[in-house]
C-alpha positions as CSV (number, residue, x, y, z in Angstrom):
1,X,-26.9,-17.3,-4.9
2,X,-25.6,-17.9,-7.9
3,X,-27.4,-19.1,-11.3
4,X,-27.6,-22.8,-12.4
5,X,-24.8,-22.7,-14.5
6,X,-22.7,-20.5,-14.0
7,X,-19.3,-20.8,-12.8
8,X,-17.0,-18.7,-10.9
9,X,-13.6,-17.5,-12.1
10,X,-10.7,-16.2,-10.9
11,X,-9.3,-12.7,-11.3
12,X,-10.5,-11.0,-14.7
13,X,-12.4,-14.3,-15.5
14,X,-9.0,-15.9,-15.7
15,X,-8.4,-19.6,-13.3
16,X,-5.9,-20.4,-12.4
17,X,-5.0,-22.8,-14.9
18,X,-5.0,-20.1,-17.6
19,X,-2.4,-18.1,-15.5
20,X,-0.3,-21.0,-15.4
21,X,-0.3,-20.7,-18.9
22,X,-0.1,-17.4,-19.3
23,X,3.1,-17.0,-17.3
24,X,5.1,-19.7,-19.0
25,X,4.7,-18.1,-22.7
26,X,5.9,-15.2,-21.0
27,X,9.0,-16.6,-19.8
28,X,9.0,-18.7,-23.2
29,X,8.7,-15.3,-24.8
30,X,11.1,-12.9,-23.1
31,X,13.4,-15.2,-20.5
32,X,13.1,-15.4,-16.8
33,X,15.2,-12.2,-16.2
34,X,13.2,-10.2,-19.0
35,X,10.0,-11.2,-16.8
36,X,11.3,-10.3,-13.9
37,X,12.2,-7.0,-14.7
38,X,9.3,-6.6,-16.0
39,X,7.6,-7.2,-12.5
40,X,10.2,-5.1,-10.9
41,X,9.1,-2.2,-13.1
42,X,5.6,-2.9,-12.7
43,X,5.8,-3.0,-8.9
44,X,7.7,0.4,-8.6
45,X,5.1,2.2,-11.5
46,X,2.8,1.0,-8.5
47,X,4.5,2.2,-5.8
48,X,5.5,5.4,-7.6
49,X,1.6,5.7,-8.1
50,X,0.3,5.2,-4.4
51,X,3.0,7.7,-3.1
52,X,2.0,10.4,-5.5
53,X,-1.5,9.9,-4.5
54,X,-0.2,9.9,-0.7
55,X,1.5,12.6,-1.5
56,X,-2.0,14.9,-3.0
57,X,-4.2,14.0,0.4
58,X,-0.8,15.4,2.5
59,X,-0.8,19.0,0.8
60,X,-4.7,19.1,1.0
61,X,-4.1,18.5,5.1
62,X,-1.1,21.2,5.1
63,X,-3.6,23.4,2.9
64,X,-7.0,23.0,5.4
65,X,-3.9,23.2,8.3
66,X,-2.9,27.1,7.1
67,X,-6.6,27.6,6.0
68,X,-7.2,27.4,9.7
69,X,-4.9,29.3,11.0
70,X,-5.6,32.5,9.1
């Protein structure tokens, strides 16, 4: 329940009109192929990220694997 009030926002207290916004000075800013490198980098930092944490919990199991063993 929510307090009288109070309103509830989007993602990092942002709506969705304030994205819009947000989004066009970027294109405004740096051009529509500048932004979209930008995302393209962004996206692969992230993927990058989640495969070197993949990547920790499989040598823990290979460790606990030849842990066993001996």
């Amino acid at each position: 329940m929510e307090p009288t009030g109070v309103l509830t926002a989007g993602f990092a207290g942002l709506g969705f009109p304030e994205i819009i916004v947000i989004a066009l000075v970027a294109v405004l800013l740096f051009g529509g192929k500048k932004v979209g490198d930008l995302g393209k980098g962004l996206g692969e930092g992230i993927r990058n990220f989640k495969d070197a944490l993949k990547g920790g919990e499989e040598e823990k199991k290979e460790e606990e694997k030849v842990a066993e063993k001996k």
